[in-house]
Structures are given as C-alpha cells and as structure tokens.
N, C-alpha and C positions, 0 to 999 in steps of 0.2 A: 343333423339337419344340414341340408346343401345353403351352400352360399345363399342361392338366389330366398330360399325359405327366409333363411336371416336378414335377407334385405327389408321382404317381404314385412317379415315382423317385425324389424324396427321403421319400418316406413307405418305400420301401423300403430308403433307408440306413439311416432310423431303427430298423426292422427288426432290421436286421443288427447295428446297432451293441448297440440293446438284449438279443440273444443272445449277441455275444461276450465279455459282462462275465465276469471270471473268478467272481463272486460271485454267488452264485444266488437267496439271499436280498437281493440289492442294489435299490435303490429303480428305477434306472435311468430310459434317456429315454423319453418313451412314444411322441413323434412330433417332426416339423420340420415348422414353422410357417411358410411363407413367407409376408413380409410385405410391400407395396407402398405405395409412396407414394402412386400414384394412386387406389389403391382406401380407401388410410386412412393421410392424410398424419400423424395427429396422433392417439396412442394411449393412455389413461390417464384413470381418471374422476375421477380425483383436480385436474386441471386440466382434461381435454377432454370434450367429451358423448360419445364414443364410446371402446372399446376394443377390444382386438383377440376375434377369435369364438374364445374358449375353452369348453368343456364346463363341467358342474359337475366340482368337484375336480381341475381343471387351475390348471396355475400355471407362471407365466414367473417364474424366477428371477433376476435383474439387482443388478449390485454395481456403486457410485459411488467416483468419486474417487482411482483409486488410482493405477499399481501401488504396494505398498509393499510388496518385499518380504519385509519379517518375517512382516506377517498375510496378507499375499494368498499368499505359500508353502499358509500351515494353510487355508485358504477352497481354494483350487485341493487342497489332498491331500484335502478331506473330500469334495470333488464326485468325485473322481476313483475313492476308495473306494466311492462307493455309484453309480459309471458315471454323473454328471448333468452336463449341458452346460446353460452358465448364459450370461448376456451379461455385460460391465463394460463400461462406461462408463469413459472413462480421462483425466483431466487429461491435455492437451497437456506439460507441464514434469512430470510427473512419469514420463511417458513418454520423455522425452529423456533422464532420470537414469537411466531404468530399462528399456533395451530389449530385455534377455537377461530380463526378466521377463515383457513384452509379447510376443516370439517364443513364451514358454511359456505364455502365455493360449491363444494362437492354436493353436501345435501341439496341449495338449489338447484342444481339438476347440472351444473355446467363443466366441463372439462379441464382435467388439471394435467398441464403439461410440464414439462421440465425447462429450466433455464441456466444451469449451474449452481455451484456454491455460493460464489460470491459476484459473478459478474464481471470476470475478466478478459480481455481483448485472445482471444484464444490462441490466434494465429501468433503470438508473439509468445508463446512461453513451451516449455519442453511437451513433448507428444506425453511422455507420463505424469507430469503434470494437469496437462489439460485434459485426460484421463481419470485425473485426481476431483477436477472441478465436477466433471460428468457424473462423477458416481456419488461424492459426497453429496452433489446438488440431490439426487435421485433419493439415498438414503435419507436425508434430511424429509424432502418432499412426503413420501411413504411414512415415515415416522410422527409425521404431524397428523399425515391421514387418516393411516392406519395400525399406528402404534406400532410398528415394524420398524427395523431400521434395514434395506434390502438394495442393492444395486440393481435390482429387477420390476422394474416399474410399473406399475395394474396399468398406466396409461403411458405406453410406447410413443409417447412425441417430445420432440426434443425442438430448440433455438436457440440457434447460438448471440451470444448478445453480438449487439452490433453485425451481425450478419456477419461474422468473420470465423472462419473456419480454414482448415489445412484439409488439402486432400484423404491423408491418413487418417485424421480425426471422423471425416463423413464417411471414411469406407466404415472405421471401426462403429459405430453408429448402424449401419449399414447391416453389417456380420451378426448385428445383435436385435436386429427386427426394430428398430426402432424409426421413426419419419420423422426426417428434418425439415421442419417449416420456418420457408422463407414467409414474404407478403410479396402481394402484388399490388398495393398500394400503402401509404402512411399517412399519419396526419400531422407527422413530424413535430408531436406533442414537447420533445425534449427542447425545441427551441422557445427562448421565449416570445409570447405572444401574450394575445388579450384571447377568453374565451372566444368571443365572436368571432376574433380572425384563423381561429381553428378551426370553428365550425367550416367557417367558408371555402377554407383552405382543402377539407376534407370531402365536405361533399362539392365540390368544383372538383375535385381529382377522381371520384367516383363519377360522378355526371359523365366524365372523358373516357373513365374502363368502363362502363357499363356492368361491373361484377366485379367479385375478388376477395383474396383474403384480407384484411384492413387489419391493420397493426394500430395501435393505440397500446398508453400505458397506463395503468390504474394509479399507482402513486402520484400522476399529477392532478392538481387540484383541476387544472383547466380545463383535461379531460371529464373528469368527474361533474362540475360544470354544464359543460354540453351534451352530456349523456341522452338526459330527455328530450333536446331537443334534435337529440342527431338520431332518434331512434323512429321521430314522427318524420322527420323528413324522408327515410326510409319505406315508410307506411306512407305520407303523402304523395310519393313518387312512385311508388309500385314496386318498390325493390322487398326481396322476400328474404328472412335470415334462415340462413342452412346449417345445423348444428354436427361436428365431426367427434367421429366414436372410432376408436381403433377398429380395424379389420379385424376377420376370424383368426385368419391365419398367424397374423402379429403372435397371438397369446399362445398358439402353441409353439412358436419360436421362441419365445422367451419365457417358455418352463422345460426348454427343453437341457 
C-alpha cells in the first residue's frame, strides 16, 4: 500500500471514529497524523526548529511521566468523555508498577510513547548510560504492554525528560527510527499552582500559538483537575485535537 493509500485510510478511521462518539456535542478527534522519523526525526519548537505540519487550531495533546493511576484514571475518563486520543509518554519503572494501567492507555485508543527508565536529567550522565535509561525505559514500556521485554519499540517516539538531550544521544535516537518530541507549548504543570491558574496559564499560551504540541503531565493531580475543562475550551474555541501514529517507514526501520 503507497503512503498516500495509508494516509488515506487512516484519515478514514479517524473518520469513523470521530462519528461513533456516543456524545454529539463532544470535542472529539479530527484526524491521524502519521508521523516519521525520516521525514521529521525531531519535533517541537520549544527545543527543535521544526514541528510537526499542524493547521491553525490543531493541537497534539501528549501527557509525561506517568502511569499513576489515581490521576491518569481522571486524564484517561476526561479524554474518553469528549472521544479525544492523546499520546503519554510513560516512565520505564513506573510502567512496570503499573501495567494494567498501560494495557488501558493503549486499549483507549491513545498513544504510548517512551520516556526513560527512571527520569533522569540525560545530558549529565555517560553516553552508555543514557543508553541504558533509553532501552530499559523501552523494554519496561513493551513489557507492560505487550508482555515482551524488547529495546524495539511498536511506537518509535521518544522524550527526553526535561527536554535535555546530548547531541549523540538524538543522533543515536535518530540511526534507530525513532522521533524525538519536543512541545511547542506547556502548561508548566510541574510548578506549583491552583488548578484554575493552570488552566489560564494554558489556554492563554495556546490562545498566543494558535496550534501545537501541548505538554501536560498526568501524575499531577492539577492537571487531571482541569482536564474536562480544558478539553471544552478546546471545543468552545474551535480548536480541533490531531491524534499521531508512527509513520510507515519508522516500522520497517526498526525491524530491520
């Protein structure tokens, strides 16, 4: 099947999916975005000069650091309510704690990406090292998912915590099909605030990009919180969520 076939049909689950929502007023997904390493190894303007080709008023929605699940339960029922498919990024070890959580990422329909083992500052510690954090996070990941334990990951996207990365660490990333997702916006969930002044925080920064990839973290309670309501403001503003699926080519890179 040529590219464009593939786009084609998953532009038609999107479709499909976006009609079976039982909720008619619901925000829901408005397409799938397939994304490729070799076309755009490295996505987010917030770290990289390019990001992925969204419209005005699109938006990738992506959740760090979890599963935890007290808040990522309420984050997964608010997306699930208004039909919206998000990515997470997921701690290696906290995937291992938490694999009947990870199964229910995945079966909701939404994206599971990689984050490490354990979440450390990467650009500070040896190249085989942070090597170590990469793959264990990966195997960990795969292992909650799909009972495998494999450094070859069914979903090629990676983030490094804190956006901090060494040159060599993104080639190698790179050499192995994999896309490093930056954001192009945050809601800078890690500081303390009051939910409200999150929400504001967030959609005042979106209001300003008009699109983007949005970074949020599911472990905090605050985010989890503003969820429903950051999802209608979405839907009350016009803005449409874009849901991202690795590229063709990624999977035959990384069985190769």
């Amino acid at each position: 099947m040529s590219a464009g076939a593939v786009l084609a049909a998953l532009a038609g689950i999107a479709s499909a999916e976006a009609a079976e929502c039982p909720r008619k007023d619901a925000l829901g997904t408005s397409r799938i975005l397939s994304v490729d390493a070799k076309a755009t190894p490295r996505v987010g303007l917030k770290s990289f000069p390019q990001t992925l080709a969204l419209a005005d008023h699109e938006v990738v929605l992506t959740f760090d650091d979890g599963p935890h699940p007290p808040t990522t339960s309420k984050v997964l029922a608010a997306l699930a309510q208004e039909c919206v498919r998000a990515t997470f990024f997921l701690i290696g070890l906290h995937a291992a704690e938490h694999p009947e959580m990870v199964k229910r990422i995945a079966r909701e329909g939404h994206t599971i990406g990689h984050h490490t083992f354990s979440h450390p500052f990467m650009a500070r510690i040896p190249f085989e090292k942070a090597k170590s954090e990469i793959d264990r996070g990966i195997a960990a990941d795969e292992m909650a998912l799909n009972g495998v334990s494999t450094t070859t990951p069914s979903t090629p996207f990676f983030r490094f915590p804190y956006f901090e990365a060494t040159q060599a660490q993104l080639d190698l990333l790179q050499s192995r099909g994999i896309v490093v997702f930056g954001a192009d916006l945050w809601a800078s969930d890690w500081n303390e605030m009051t939910p409200e002044q999150e929400l504001k925080l967030v959609t005042e920064r979106l209001a300003a990009a008009g699109k983007g990839i949005i970074l949020f973290h599911d472990p905090k309670a605050r985010t989890a919180a503003i969820m429903p309501a950051f999802l209608r403001y979405l839907k009350d503003n016009g803005f449409r969520v874009v849901h991202v699926v690795p590229g063709t080519s990624q999977k035959s890179a990384d069985t190769r």
